[in-house]
FIVOKOL-73343 format. One line per field, with one value per residue: x, y, z of N, C-alpha, C in turn; residue in one letter; residue number from 1. Coordinates in nm, 4 decimals. Example, Ala and Ser with C-alpha at 12.3 -4.5 7.8 and 13.67 -1.06 7.14 Angstrom:
BEGIN
n_px: c(1.3190, 1.2850) .
n_py: c(-0.5690, -0.2250) .
n_pz: c(0.7800, 0.7080) .
ca_px: c(1.2300, 1.3670) .
ca_py: c(-0.4500, -0.1060) .
ca_pz: c(0.7800, 0.7140) .
c_px: c(1.3200, 1.2900) .
c_py: c(-0.3300, 0.0030) .
c_pz: c(0.7800, 0.7870) .
rest: c(A, S) .
nr: c(1, 2) .
REM end
This chain:
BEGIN
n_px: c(-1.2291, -1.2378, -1.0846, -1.2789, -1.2499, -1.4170, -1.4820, -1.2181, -1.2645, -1.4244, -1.3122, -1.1214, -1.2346, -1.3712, -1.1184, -0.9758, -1.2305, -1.2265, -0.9703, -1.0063, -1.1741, -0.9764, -0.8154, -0.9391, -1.0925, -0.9538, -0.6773, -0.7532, -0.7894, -0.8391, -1.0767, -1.2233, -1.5230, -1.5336, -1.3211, -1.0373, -0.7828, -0.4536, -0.3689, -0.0698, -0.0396, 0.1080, -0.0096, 0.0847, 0.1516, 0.2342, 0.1420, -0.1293, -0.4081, -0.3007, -0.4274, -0.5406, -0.7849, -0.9711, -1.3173, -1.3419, -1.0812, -0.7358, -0.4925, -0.2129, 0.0000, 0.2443, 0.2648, 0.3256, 0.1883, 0.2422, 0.2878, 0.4699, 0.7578, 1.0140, 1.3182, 1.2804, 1.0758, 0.8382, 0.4646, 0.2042, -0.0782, -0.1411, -0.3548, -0.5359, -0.7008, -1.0561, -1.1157, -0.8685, -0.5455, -0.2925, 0.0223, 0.1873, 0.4016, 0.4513, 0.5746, 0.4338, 0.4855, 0.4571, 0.2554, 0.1611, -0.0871, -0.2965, -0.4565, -0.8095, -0.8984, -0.6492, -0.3405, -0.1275, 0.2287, 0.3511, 0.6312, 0.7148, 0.7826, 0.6753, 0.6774, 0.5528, 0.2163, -0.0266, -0.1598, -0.5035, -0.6857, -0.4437, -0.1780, 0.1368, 0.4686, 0.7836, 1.0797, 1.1682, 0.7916, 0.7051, 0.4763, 0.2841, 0.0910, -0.1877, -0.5200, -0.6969, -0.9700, -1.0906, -1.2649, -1.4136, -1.1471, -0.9500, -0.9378, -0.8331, -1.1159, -1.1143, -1.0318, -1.1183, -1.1483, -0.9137, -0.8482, -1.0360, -0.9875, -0.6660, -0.6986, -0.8492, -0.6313, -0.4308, -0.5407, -0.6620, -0.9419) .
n_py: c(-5.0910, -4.8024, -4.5099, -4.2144, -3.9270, -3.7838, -3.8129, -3.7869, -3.4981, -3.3795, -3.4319, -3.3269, -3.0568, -3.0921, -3.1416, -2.8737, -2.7060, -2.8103, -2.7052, -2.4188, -2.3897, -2.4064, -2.2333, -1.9592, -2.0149, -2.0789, -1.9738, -1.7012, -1.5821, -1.3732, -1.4748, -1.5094, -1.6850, -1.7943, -1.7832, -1.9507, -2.2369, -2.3349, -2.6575, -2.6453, -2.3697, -2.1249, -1.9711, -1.6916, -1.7615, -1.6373, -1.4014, -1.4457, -1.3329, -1.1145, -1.1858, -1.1168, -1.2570, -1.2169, -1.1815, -1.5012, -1.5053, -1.6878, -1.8549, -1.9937, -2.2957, -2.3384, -2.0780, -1.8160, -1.5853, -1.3338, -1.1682, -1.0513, -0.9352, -0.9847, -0.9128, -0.6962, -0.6260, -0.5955, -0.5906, -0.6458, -0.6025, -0.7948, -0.7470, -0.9238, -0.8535, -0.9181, -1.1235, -1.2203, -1.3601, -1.5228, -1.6343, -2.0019, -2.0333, -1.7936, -1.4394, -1.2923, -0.9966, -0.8304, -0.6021, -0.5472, -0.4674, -0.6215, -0.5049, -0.5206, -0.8050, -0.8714, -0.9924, -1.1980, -1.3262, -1.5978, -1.7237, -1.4577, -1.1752, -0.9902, -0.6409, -0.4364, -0.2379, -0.3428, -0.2292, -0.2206, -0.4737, -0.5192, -0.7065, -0.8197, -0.9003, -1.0662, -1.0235, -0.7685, -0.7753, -0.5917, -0.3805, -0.5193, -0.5214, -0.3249, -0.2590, -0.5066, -0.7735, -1.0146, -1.2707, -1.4622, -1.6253, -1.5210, -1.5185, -1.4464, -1.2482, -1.3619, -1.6305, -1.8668, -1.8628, -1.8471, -2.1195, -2.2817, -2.2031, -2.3296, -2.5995, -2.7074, -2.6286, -2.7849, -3.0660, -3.1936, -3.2124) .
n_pz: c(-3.3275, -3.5223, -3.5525, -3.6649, -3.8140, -3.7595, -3.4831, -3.3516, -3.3919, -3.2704, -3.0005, -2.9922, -2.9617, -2.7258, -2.5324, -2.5961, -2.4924, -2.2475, -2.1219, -2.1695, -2.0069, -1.7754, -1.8478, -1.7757, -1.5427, -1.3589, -1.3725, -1.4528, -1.6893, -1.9545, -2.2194, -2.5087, -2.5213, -2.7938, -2.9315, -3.0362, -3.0064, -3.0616, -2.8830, -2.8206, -2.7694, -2.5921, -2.3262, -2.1831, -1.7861, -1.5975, -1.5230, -1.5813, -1.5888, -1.7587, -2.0083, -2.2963, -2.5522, -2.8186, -2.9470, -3.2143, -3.2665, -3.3526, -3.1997, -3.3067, -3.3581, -3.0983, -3.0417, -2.8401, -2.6216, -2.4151, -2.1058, -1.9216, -1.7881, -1.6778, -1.6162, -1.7012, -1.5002, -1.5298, -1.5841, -1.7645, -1.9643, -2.2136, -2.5520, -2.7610, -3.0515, -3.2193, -3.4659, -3.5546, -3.6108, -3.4860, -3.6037, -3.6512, -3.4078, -3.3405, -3.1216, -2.9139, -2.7109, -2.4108, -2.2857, -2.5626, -2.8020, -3.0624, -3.3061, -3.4368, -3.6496, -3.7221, -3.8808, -3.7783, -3.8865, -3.9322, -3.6767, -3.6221, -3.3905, -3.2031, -3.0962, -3.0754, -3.0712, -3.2578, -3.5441, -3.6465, -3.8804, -4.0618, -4.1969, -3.9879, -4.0108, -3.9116, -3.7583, -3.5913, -3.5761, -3.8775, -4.0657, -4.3204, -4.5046, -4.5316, -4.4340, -4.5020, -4.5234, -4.2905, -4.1609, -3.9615, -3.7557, -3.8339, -4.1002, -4.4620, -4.6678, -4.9378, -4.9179, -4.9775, -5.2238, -5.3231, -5.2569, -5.3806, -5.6279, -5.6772, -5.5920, -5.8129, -6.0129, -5.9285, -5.9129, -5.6860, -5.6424) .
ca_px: c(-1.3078, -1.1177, -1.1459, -1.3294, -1.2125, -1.5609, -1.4413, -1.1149, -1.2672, -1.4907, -1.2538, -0.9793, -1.3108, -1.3535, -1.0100, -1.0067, -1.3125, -1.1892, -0.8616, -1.0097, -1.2308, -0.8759, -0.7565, -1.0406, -1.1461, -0.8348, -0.5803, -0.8721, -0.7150, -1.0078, -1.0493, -1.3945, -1.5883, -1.5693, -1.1758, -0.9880, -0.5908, -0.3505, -0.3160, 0.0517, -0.0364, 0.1322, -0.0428, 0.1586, 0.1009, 0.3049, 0.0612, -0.2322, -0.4892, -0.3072, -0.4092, -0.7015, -0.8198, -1.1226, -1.3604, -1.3235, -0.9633, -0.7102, -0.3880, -0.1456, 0.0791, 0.3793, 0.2611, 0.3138, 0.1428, 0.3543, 0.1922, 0.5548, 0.9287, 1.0890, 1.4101, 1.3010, 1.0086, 0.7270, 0.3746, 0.1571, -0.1982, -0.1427, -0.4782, -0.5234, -0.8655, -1.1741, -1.0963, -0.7041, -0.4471, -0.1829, 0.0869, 0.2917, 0.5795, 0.4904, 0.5518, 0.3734, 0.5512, 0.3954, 0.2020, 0.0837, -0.2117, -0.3369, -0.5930, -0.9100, -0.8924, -0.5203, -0.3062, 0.0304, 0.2460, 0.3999, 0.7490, 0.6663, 0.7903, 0.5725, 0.7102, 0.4595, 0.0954, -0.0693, -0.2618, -0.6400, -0.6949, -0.3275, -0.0508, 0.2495, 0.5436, 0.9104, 1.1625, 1.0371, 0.7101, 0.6208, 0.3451, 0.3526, -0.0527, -0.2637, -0.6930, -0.7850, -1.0667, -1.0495, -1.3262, -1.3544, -0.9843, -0.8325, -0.9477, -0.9093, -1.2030, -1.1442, -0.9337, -1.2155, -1.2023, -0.7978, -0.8542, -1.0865, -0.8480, -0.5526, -0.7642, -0.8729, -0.5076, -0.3638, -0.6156, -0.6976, -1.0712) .
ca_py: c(-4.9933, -4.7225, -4.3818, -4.1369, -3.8156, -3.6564, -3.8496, -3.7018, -3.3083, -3.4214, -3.5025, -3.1973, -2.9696, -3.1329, -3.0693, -2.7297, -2.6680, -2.7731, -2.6118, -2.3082, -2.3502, -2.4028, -2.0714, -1.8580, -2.0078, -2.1699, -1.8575, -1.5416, -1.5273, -1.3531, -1.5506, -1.5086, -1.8425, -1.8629, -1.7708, -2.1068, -2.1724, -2.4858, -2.7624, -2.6234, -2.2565, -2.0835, -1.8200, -1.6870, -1.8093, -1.5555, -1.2829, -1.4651, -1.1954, -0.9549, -1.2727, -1.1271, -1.2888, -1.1849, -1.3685, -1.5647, -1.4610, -1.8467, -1.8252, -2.1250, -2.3879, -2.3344, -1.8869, -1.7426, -1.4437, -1.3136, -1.0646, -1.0117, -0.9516, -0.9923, -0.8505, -0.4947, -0.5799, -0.5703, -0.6761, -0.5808, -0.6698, -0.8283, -0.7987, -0.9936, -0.8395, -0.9706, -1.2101, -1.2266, -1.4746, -1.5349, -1.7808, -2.0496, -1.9657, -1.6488, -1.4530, -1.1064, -0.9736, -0.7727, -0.4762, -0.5303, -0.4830, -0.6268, -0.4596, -0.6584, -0.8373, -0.8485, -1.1395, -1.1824, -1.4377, -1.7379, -1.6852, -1.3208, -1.1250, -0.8635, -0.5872, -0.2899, -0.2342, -0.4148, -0.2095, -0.3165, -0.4805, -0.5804, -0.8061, -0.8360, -1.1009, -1.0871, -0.9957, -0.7312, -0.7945, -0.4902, -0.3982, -0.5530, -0.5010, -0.2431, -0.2430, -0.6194, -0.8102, -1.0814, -1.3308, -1.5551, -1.6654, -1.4149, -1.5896, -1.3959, -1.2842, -1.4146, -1.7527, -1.9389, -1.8428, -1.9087, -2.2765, -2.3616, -2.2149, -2.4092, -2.7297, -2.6774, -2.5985, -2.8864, -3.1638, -3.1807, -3.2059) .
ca_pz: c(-3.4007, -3.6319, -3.4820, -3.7789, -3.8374, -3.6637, -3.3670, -3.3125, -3.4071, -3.1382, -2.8736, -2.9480, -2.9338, -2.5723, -2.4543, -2.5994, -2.3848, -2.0790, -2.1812, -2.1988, -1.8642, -1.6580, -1.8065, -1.7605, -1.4024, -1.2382, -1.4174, -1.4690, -1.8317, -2.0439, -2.3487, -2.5054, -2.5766, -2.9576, -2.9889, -3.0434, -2.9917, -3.0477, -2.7438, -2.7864, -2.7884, -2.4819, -2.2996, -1.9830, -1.6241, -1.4540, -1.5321, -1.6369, -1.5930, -1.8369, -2.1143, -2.3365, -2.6720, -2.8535, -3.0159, -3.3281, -3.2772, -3.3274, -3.1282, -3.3782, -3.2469, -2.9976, -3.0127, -2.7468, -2.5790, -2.3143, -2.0216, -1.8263, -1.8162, -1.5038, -1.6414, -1.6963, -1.3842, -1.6307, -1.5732, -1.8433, -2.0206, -2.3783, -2.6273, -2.9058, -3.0962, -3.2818, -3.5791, -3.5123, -3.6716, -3.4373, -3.6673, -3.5495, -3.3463, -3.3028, -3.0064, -2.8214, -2.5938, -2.3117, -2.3211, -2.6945, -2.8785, -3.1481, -3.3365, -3.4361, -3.8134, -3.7969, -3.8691, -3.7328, -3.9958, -3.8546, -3.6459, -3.5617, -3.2725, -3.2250, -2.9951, -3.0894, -3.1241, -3.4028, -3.5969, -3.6944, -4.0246, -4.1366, -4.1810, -4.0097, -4.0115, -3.8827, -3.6255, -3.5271, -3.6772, -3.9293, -4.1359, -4.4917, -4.5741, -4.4591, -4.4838, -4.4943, -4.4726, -4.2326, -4.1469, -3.8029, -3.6968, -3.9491, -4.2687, -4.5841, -4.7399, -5.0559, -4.9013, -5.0447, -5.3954, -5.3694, -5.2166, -5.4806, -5.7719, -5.6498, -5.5805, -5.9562, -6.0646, -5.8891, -5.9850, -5.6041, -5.5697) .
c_px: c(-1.2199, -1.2076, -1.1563, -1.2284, -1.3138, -1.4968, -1.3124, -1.1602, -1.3429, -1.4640, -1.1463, -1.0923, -1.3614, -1.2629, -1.0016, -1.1079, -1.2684, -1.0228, -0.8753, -1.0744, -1.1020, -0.8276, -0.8541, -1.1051, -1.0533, -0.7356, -0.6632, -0.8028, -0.8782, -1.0101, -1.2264, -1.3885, -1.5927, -1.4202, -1.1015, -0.8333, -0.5851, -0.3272, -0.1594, 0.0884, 0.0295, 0.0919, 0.0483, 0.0887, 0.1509, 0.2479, -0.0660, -0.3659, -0.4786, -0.3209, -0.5263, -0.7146, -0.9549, -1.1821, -1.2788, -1.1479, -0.8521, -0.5849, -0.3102, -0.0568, 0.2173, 0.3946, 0.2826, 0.2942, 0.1985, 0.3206, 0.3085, 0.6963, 0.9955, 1.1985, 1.3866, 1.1314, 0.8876, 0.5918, 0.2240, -0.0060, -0.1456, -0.2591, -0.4537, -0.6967, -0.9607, -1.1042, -0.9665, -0.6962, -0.3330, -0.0861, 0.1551, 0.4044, 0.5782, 0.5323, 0.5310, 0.3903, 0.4606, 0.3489, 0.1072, -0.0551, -0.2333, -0.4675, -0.6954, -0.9154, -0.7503, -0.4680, -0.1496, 0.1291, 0.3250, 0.5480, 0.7799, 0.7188, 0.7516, 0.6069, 0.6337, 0.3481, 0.0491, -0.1699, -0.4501, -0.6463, -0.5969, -0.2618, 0.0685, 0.3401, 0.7421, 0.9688, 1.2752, 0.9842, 0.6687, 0.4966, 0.3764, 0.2053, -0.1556, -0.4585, -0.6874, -0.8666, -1.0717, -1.2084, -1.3220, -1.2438, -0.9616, -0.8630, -0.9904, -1.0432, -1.2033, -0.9813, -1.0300, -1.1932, -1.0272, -0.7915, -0.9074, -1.0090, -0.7876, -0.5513, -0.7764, -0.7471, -0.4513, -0.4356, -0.6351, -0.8235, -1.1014) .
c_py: c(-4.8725, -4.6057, -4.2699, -3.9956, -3.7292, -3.6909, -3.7789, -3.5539, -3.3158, -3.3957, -3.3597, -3.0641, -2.9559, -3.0694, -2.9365, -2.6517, -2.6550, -2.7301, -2.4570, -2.2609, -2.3560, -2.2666, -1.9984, -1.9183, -2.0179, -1.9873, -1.7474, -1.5385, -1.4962, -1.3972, -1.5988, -1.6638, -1.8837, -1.8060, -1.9530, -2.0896, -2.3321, -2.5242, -2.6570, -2.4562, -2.1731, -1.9569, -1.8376, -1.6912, -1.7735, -1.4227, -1.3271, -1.3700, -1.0827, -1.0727, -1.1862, -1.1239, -1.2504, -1.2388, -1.3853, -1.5263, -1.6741, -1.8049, -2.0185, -2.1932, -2.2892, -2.1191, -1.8839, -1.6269, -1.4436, -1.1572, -0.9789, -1.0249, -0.9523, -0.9048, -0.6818, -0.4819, -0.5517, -0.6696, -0.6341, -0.6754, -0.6732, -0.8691, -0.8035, -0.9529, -0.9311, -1.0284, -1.1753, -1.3108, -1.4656, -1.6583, -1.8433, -2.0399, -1.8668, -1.5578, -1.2821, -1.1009, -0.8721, -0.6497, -0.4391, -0.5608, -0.5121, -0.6454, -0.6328, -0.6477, -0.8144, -0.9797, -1.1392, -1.3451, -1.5004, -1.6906, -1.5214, -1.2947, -1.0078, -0.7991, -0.4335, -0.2772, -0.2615, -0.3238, -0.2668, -0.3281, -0.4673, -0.6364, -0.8142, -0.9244, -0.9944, -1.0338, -0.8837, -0.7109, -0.6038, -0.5097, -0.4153, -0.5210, -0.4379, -0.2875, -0.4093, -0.6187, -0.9626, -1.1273, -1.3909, -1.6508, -1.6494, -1.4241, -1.4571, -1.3933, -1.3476, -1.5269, -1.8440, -1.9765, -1.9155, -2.0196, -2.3190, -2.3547, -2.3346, -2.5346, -2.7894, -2.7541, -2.7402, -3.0284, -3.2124, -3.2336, -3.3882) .
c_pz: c(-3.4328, -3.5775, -3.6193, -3.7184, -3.7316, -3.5049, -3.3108, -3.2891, -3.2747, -3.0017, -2.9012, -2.9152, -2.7726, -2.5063, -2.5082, -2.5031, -2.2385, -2.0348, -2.1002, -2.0259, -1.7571, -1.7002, -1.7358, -1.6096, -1.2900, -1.2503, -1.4095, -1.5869, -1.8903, -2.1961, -2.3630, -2.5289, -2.6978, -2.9699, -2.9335, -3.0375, -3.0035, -2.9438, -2.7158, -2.8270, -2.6443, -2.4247, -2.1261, -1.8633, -1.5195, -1.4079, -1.6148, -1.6489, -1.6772, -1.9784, -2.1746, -2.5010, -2.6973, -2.9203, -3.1748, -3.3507, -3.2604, -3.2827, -3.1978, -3.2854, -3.2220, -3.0425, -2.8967, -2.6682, -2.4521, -2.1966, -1.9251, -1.8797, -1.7347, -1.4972, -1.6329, -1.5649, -1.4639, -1.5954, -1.6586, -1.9529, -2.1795, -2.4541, -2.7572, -2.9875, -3.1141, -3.4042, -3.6143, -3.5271, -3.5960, -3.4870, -3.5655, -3.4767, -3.2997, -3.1742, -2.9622, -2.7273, -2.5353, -2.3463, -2.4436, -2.7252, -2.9874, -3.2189, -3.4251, -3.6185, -3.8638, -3.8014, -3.8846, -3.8082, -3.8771, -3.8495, -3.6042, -3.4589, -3.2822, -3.0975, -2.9898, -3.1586, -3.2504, -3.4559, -3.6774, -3.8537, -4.1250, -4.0951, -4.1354, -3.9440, -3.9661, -3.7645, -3.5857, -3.6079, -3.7266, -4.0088, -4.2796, -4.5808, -4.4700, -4.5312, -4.5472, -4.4673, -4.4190, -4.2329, -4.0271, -3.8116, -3.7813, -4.0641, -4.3888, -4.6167, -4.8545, -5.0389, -4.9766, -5.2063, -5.4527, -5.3390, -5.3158, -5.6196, -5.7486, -5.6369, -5.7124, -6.0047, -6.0379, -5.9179, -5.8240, -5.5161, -5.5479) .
rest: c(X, X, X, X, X, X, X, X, X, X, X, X, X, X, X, X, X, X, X, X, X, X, X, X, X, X, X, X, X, X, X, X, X, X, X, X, X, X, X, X, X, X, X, X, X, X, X, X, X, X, X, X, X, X, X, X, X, X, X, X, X, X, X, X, X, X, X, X, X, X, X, X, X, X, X, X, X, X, X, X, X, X, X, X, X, X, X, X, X, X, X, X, X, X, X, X, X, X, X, X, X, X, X, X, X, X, X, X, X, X, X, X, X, X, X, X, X, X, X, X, X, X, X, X, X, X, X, X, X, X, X, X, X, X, X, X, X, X, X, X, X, X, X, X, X, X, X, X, X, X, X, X, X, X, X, X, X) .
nr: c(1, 2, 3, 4, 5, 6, 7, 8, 9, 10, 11, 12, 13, 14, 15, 16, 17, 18, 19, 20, 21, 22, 23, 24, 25, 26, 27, 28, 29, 30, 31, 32, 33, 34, 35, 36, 37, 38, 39, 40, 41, 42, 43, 44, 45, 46, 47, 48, 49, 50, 51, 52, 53, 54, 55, 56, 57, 58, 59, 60, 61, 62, 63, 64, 65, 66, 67, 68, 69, 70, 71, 72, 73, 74, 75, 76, 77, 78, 79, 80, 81, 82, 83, 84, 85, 86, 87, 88, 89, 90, 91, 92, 93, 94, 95, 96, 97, 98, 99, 100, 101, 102, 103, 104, 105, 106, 107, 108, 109, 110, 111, 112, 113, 114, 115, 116, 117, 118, 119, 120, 121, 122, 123, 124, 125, 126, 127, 128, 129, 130, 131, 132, 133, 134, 135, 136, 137, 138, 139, 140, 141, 142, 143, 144, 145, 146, 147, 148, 149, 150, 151, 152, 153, 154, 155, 156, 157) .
REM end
């Protein structure tokens, strides 16, 4: 029997669950109930307690949020807001905040407070777009309107 598509969303929505119940019971990491992250998202386990995601906030594959530094003796709370885009690769180093409705681009090293409600991408991540509007797990407001263009455009649908 051929495993559907529903079946799989099914089954990674599972392990995400009980994912999420080994951080938050086994680790104390605070990670609301409606923020979502990649199987291969890395939150730190040397300072799990300083982990905290907020809701509707998505943490992408192989990110990493990072709570400590051993080197300079660092043990520090890292928050990720309300409807936060953390890209792939990215990585937040200790102490940081990032404000709620921001979205951090893929490959990122983010070494200083994220402001709420913009964009930023590189190494070290700055700010490239101020005053967005973000949606649950970062989504443009008007990602919609550019998916359906481009669907259009491309002969797609």
């Amino acid at each position: 029997m051929a495993l559907r598509l529903a079946h799989l969303s099914s089954l990674r929505k599972l392990i995400i669950s009980l994912v999420r119940l080994t951080y938050v019971q086994l680790f104390k990491m605070d990670l609301h109930p409606t923020c979502n992250f990649s199987l291969s998202a890395k939150f730190d386990k040397t300072n799990p307690r300083g982990v905290h995601v907020g809701e509707y906030s998505y943490v992408a594959f192989d990110a990493a949020i990072l709570t400590h530094d051993l080197t300079r003796g660092l043990r520090l709370h890292t928050r990720i807001g309300k409807n936060c885009f953390v890209g792939a690769r990215s990585i937040v180093l200790p102490g940081v905040l990032v404000g709620d409705g921001s979205i951090i681009g893929a490959g990122s090293v983010v070494v200083r407070d994220v402001p709420p409600h913009c964009i930023v991408a590189g190494n070290p991540a700055k700010v490239l777009r101020e005053g967005i509007e973000t949606g649950r797990y970062g989504r443009l407001s008007n990602a919609d309107e550019t998916q359906n263009r481009q669907s259009l455009e491309n002969n797609l649908d």
